[in-house]
C-alpha positions in Angstrom: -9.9 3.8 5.9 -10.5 1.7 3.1 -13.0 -1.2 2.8 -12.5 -4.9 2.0 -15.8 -6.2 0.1 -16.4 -9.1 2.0 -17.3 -11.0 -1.2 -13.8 -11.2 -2.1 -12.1 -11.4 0.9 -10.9 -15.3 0.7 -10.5 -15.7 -2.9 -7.3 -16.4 -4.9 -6.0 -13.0 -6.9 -3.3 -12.7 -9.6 -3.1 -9.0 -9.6 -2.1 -6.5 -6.9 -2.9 -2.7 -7.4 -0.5 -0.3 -4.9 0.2 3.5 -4.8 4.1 3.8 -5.0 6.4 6.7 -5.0 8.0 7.1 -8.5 11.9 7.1 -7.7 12.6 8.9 -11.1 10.5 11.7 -10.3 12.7 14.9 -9.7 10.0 16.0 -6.4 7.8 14.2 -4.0 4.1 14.6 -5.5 1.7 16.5 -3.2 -0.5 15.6 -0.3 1.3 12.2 -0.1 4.3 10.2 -0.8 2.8 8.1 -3.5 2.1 9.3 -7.8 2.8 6.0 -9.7 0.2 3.0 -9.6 1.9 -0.4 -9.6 0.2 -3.5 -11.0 1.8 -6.6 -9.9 1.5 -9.9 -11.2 1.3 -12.0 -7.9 2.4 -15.1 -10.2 4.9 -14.0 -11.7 6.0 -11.4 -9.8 6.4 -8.9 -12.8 5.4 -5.0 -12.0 4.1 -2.7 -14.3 4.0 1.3 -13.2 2.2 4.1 -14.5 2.9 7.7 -13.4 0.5 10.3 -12.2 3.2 13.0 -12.9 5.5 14.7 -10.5 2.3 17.3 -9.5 -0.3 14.8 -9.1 0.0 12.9 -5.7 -2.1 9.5 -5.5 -3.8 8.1 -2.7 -5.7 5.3 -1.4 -6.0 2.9 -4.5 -9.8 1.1 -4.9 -11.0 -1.7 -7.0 -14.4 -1.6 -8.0 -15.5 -5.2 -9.9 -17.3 -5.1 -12.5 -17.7 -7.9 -15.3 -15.4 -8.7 -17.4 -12.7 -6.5 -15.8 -12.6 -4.3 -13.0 -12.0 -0.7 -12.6 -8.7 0.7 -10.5 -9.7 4.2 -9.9 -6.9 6.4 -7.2 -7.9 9.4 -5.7 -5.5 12.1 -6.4 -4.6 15.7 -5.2 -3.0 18.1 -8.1 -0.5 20.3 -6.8 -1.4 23.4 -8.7 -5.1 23.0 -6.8 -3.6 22.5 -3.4 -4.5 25.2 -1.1 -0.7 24.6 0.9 
């Protein structure tokens, strides 16, 4: 399950990070119903999307904060490694 740090648990954000499913994508990625990372601008509402491709399936997003920006790393499972 993922982790909230504490430290940043009741501040204000302006950027959301989710795993989405990427409805262009011709299949369903592997190990999950989730290859595109969303960034959405809680302001504004704007979205930006970056696809992991349609082998690569994404998982549990983290943020790891570090100064001056942060780092969004997913975890991922490659359908051409997947033992299925």
């Amino acid at each position: 399950m993922p982790k909230l740090d504490d430290r940043f648990a009741t501040k204000q954000y302006n950027t959301l990070f989710l795993a989405v499913h990427d409805p262009k994508a011709e299949y369903g990625p592997v190990g999950g119903v989730y290859n595109t990372m969303a960034c959405c601008n809680v302001n504004t509402g704007e979205y930006k999307y970056w696809s992991a491709g349609e082998h690569t399936g994404l998982h549990e997003v983290a943020f790891i904060p570090r100064a001056p920006e942060g780092k969004v790393p997913p975890f991922s499972t490659h359908r051409e490694h997947s033992e299925c």
